[in-house]
N, C-alpha and C positions, 0 to 999 in steps of 0.2 A: 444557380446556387452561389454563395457569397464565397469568397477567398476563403480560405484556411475551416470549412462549415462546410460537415457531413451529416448524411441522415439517414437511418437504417432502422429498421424495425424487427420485431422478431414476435410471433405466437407464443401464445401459450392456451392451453386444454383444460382453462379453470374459466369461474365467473368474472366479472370486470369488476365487482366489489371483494374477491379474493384476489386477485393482481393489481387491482388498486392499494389494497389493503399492503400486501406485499413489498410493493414500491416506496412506500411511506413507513414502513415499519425498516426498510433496508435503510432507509437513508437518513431517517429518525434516530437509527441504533448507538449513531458515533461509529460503527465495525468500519468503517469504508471512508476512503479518501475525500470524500465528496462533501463537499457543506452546504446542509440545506439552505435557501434563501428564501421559496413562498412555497406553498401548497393550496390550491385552487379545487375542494371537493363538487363544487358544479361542472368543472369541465376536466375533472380526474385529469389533471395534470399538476406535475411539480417543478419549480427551477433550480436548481440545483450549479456546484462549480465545481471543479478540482484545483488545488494551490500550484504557485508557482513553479517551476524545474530547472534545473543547468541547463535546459534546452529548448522550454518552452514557459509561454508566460501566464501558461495552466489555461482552463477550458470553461468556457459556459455550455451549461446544459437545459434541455428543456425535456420531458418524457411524459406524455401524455397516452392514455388508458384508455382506446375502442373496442366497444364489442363486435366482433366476428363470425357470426355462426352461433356453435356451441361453447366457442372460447372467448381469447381477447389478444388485440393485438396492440404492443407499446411501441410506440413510434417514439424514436430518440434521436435531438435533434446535440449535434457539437460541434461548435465554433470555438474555433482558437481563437483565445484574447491577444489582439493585434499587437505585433511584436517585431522582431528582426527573424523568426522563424520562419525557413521556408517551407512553401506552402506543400509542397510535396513529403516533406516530412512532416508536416501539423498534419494533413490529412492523417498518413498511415498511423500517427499518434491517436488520432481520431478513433479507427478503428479498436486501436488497442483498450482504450479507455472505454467505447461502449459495449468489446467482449468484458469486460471487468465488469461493468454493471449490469448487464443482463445475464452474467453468470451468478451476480449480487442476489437479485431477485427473484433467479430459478431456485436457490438454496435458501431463500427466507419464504420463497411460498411452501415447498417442501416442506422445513422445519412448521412453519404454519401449520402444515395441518396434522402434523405429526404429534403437536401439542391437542389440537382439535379430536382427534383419535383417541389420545389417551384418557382427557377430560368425559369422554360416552361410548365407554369397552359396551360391549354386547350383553347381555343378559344371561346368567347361565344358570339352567335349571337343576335344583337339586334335588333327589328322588329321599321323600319320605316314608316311612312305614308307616303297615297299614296294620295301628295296634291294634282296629277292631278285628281285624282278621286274626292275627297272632292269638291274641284273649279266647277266639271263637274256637282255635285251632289245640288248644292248651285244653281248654273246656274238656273238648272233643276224647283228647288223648286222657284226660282223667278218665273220664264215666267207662273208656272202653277197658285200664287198667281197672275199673271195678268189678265190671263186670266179668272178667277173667280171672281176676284173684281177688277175693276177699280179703286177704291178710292188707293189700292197697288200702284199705280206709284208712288205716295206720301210719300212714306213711304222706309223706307231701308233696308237690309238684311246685318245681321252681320257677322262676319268670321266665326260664328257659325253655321249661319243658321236660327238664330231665328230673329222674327221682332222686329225694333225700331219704332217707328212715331213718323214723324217730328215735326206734328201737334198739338200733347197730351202735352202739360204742363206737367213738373216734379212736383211735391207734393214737397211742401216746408218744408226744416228739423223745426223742433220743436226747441224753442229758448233755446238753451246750459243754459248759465248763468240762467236762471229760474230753469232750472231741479236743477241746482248744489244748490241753494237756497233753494228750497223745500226738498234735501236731508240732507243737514244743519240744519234745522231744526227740520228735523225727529230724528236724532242723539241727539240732543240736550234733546227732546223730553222726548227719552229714556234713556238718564243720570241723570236728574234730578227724573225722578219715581226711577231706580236703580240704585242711583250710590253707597247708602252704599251696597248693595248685592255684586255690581262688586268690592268695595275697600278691603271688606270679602274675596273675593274667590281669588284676588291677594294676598293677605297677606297671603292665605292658600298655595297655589300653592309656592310659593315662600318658604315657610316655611317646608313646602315637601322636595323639593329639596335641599333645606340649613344641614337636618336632614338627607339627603340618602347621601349627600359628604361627612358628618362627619361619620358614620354610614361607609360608604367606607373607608376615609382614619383610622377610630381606628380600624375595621376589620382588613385591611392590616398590622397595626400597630404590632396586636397581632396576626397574623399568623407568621409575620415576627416573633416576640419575642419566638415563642412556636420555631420555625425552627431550630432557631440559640441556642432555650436552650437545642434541642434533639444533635443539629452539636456539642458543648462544650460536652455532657453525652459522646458521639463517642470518641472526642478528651481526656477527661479525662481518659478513660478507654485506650487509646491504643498509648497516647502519648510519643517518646523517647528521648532524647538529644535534646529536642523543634523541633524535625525534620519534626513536625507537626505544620501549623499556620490557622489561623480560619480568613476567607472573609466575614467582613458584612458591607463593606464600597463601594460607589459609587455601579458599576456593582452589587453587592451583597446586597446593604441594604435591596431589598425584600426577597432576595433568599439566603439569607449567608452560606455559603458551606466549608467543611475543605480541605485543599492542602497539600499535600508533595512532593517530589523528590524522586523516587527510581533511586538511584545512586551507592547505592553498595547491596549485598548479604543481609546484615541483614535488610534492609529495606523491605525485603518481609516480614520479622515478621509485621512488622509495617501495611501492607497492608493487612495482615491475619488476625489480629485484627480488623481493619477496617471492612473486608468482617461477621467476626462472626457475628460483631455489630448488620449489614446492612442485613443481609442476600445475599451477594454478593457472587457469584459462582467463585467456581473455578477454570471453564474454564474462567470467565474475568481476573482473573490474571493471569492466564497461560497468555493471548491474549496481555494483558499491556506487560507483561515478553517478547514475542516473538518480539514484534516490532521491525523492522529494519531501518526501515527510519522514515524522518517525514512525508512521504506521506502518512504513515498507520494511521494518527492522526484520535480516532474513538470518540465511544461512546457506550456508553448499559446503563440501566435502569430496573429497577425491583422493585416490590414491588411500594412503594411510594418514591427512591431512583435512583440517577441519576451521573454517573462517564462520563468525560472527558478529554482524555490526550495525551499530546502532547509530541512530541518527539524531540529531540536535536539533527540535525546529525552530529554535531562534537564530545559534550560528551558523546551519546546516553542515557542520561538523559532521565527517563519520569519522567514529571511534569502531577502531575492525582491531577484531581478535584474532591468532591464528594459535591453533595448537595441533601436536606432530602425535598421533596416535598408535604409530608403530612401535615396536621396541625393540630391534636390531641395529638403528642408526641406518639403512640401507636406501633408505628415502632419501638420502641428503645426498647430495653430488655438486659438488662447488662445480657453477655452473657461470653465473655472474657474479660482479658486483657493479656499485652504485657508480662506479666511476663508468664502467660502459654505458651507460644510461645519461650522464652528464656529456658524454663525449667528451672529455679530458685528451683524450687521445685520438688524433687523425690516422686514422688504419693506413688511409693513399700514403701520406707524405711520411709518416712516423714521426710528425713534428707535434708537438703537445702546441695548444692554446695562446700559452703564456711567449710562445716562442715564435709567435705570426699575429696580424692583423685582425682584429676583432673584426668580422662578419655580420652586417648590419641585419636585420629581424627581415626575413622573407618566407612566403607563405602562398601558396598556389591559390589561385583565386577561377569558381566557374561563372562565366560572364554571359547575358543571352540579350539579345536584340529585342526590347520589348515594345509594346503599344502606349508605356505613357506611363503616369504615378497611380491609373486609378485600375490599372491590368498589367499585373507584372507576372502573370500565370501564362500568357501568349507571348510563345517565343518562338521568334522567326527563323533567328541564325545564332550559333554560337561563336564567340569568340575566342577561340584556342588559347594557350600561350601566357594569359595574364597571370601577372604576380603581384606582390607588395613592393613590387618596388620598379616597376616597369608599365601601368595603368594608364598615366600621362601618355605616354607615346600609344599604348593599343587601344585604350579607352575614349580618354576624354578627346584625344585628336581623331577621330571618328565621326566627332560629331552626332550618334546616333541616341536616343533613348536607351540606356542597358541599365542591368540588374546584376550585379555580382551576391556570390554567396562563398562560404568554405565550407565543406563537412570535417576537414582537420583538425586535429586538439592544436592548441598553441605549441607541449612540449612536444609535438612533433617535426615542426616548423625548425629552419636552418636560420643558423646565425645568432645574436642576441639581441636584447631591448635596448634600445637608449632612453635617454633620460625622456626624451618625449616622448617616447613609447608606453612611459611610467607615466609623464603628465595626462598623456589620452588617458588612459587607466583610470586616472584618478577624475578626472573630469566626469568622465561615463558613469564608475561605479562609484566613486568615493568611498568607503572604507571596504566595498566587498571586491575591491578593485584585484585583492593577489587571490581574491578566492574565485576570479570567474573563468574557467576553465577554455572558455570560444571567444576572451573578450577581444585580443588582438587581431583575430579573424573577423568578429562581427564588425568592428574599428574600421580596416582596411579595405572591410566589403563595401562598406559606405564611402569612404570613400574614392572607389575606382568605380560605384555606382554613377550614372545621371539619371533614373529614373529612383523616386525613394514612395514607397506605399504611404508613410509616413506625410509626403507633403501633400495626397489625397484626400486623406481624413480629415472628417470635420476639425476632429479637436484630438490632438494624438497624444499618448500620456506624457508624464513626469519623466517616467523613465526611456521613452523613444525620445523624447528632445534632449535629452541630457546625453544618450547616445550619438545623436547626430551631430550636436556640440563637443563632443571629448571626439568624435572623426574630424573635426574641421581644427585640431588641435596637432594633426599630421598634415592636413592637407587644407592650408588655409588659404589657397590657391584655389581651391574647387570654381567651377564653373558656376554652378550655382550656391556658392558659400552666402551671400547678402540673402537671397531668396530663405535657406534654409536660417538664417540665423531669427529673421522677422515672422518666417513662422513658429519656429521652436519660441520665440517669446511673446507672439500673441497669445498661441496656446496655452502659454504658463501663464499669462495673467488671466484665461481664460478658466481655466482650471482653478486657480484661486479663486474667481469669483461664483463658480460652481461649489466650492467647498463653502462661500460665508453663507450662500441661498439655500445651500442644505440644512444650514444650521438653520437656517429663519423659517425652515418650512416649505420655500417656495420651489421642490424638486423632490418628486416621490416616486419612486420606482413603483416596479411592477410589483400587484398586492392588493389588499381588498384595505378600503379607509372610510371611515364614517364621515360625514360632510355633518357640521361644517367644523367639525371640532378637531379632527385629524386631516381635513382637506379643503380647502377655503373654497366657495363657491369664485366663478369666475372663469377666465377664459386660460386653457392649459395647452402646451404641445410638444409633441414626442421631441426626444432631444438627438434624438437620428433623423438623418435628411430621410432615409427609406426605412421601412418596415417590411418585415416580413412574419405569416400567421398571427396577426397583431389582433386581441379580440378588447371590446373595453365596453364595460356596463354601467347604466346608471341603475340604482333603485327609489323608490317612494320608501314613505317610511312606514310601508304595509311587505315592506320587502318583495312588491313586485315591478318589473322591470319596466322602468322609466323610459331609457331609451338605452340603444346599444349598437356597434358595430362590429363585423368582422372584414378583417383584410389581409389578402391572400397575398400580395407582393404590390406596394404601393410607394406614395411620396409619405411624408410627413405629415401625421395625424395634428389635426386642431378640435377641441372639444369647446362646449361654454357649459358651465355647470352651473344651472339657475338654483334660485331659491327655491325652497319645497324638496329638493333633492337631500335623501339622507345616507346615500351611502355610494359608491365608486371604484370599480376593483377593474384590473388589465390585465392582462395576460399576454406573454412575447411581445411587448410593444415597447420596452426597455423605459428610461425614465423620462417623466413629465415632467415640464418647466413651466409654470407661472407665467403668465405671460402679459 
């Protein structure tokens, strides 16, 4: 199986055109992180992606729909989009992204037929009378009232059955207007005996309730004041550059809550101070930290404490809310502030910052002995010890193939940036350069690296060359610094000339294309040196199948599409070039 590419499957106890169905209608919905890219109904499978992350460079997906038995089973294929991510974390990302979508599909086939259900309820029979029998039964009971009383011819039988007589006088109603008089009366009666008791008990009553509104709204008044005076203790202790502001207007007058924006690195200080406050965990900031879209917009809650935040997918901005729920003040215990978080002060020495040597950028580095650029998954031995600032001596004078990584955030990392620490920055990211949370780590990992996945690949993106260039911006001594500069710039011209041939036609991914009007006949080939489950069809223009392949793990597909051919569709075979 390929680096950073997992595949897993899971049953299900429906038909393959109700799990089909399902699949396509999940990921159809917009509900789900995922963006459709083809849908292929001959071989019920779909390709599908997730967006970029702080941590990875988001995922291709392929899910394809076999029948099983009684049921059907989706095989689900995910590949991390090649990146500086290591492969041991793109895997377990793996799994997590395909429990998300086969938990997608278990709850869209569900709702599915739950819809299906209600569209064909059951039939339910209603019992009618049987008025010939009633009629027959009524008949019955007249003739035998005749035959026992004569005076009965006199008299009528009703739809019911029961007797009326004609003969009997109705009983005359009692005269209205009198009753209403005599009840007038009564009332009167009993307002002149009590009317001060009754004028008492509405003044009381009334006076009740006048006492429980007020009594409501200065309760509210001062739960609100106690909220908003625990929300300001929060804000004072942990506020930086006003990057913090306090809600206790409209939406907030009950509930006034503090907001900020993590938008770059040091804003985690800001949100660690927060959490010491609050007693906020720090898996929820990890969870804020990871978010990838706005789709992820959550929430969590603890204690008497309550966070909300929403996410920007242009600037990946989180804007997190926090509001204090309790109303005693008892939650709040000055615990930190922003200055322990900055380290302004050396606990060892008692020496503050400003009073010692600025501490160059160091950051623990894991380094492993590999097999080369094109296997950096096989690792032989590790090497202990390395840092950002010590790699030359364990690394590079070694001699060996090695692969460094960091799992640490940058603000955890000892000492501070230098100006070339900000140039690498800016190299790599360019303007998302103070918003990337792993960039000094991912930087230095390349750095202290000699094996780079990156110089394996055919053609490796815009954004791994412009990484591997903002590294050689620390370390422009590398060993292999000429090697890696001529490939990050083949690449990039290579990548442009990939971008003008899309435009012109001559590169068409995977997908079904009319010949010759959406697909020039001629000779075509996969733009991957290998292939993996790669199927590709030709059709006549009877829509039956021309010619076709499948391949199960190979080299590089070559096709020629002759004249008379009118149509062309692939599947997992990634994209075709013109050739």
């Amino acid at each position: 199986m390929a680096l950073n590419t997992t595949q897993l499957e899971r049953y299900y106890n429906a038909p393959i055109g109700e799990v089909y169905g399902a699949v396509k209608h999940y990921l159809e919905s917009g509900q789900s992180r995922f963006a459709l890219k083809n849908v292929d109904d001959l071989s019920c499978s779909c390709t599908f992606s997730s967006g970029i992350s702080m941590t990875t460079w988001g995922e291709n997906l392929t899910a394809s729909a076999v029948p099983s038995g009684e049921g059907t089973i989706v095989r689900l294929t995910v590949a991390g989009k090649l990146g500086s991510t290591a492969a041991g974390f793109q895997n377990s990302h793996n799994i997590t992204i395909a429990d998300e979508f086969f938990s997608g599909v278990s709850e869209t086939l569900s709702a599915n037929r739950s819809v299906e259900a209600s569209k064909n309820p059951e039939p339910q029979m209603t019992p009618k009378a049987d008025v010939t029998l009633f009629a027959d039964s009524a008949e019955r009971q007249q003739q035998s009232l005749s035959q026992e009383n004569p005076m009965a011819s006199e008299r009528e039988v009703d739809a019911t059955g029961s007797l009326t007589s004609a003969a009997t006088p109705v009983a005359a109603e009692p005269d209205a207007p009198v009753n209403q008089e005599n009840h007038s009366a009564k009332v009167r009666t009993i307002w002149e005996k009590h009317k001060v008791q009754i004028i008492i008990a509405a003044i009381v009553v009334a006076a009740l309730v006048l006492i429980s509104v007020i009594v409501s709204v200065v309760s509210r008044s001062l739960r609100s004041e106690e909220r908003l005076s625990v929300i300001q203790e929060v804000v004072a202790a942990c506020n930086r550059n006003n990057k913090i502001k306090v809600l206790s207007d409209g939406d907030y007058s009950d509930n006034p809550a503090l907001q900020m924006v993590w938008s770059s690195i040091p804003d985690r200080e800001i949100l660690e101070c927060i959490a010491a406050n609050t007693g906020m965990s720090e898996k929820t900031i990890d969870t804020i930290g990871y978010s990838s879209s706005s789709k992820d917009n959550s929430s969590a809650q603890w204690n008497d404490w309550k966070a909300v935040w929403t996410l920007d997918d242009d600037t990946m901005y989180a804007t997190i809310t926090v509001q204090y729920l309790g109303d005693d003040g008892s939650s709040f215990k000055k615990k930190a502030t922003i200055a322990e978080f900055t380290n302004n002060e050396d606990q060892e020495t008692g020496t503050t910052k400003e009073e010692s040597e600025p501490q160059p950028f160091t950051i623990s580095l894991v380094c492993y002995v590999t097999s080369g650029d094109m296997d950096l998954s096989t690792h032989t031995e590790r090497i202990d010890g390395v840092t950002s600032q010590n790699y030359r001596d364990t690394v590079w004078k070694s001699g060996k193939s090695v692969s460094c990584n960091t799992d640490d955030k940058d603000s955890e990392a000892a000492g501070e940036k230098s100006t070339t620490d900000y140039e690498a920055l800016k190299a790599a990211y360019g303007d998302r350069a103070d918003n990337t949370e792993y960039g000094m780590g991912v930087l230095y990992s390349e750095c202290a690296s000699t094996s780079f996945i990156q110089m394996g690949m055919q053609t490796m993106s815009e954004g791994q060359a412009k990484e591997l260039l903002g590294a050689l911006v620390l370390c422009p001594d590398h060993p292999r610094a000429e090697e890696i500069r001529q490939k990050a710039g083949a690449d990039t011209a290579r990548l442009t000339e990939i971008q003008s041939k899309r435009q012109q036609g001559l590169i068409k991914d995977d997908g079904t294309y009319k010949v010759p009007s959406e697909m020039s006949t001629g000779t075509w080939k996969t733009m991957s040196e290998k292939v993996t489950n790669c199927y590709w069809e030709m059709q006549d223009a009877n829509g039956q199948i021309y010619d076709n392949n499948f391949v199960s793990s190979g080299i590089a597909q070559t096709i020629t599409i002759p004249n008379g051919v009118a149509g062309f569709s692939s599947q997992g075979c990634g994209a075709w070039e013109k050739q």
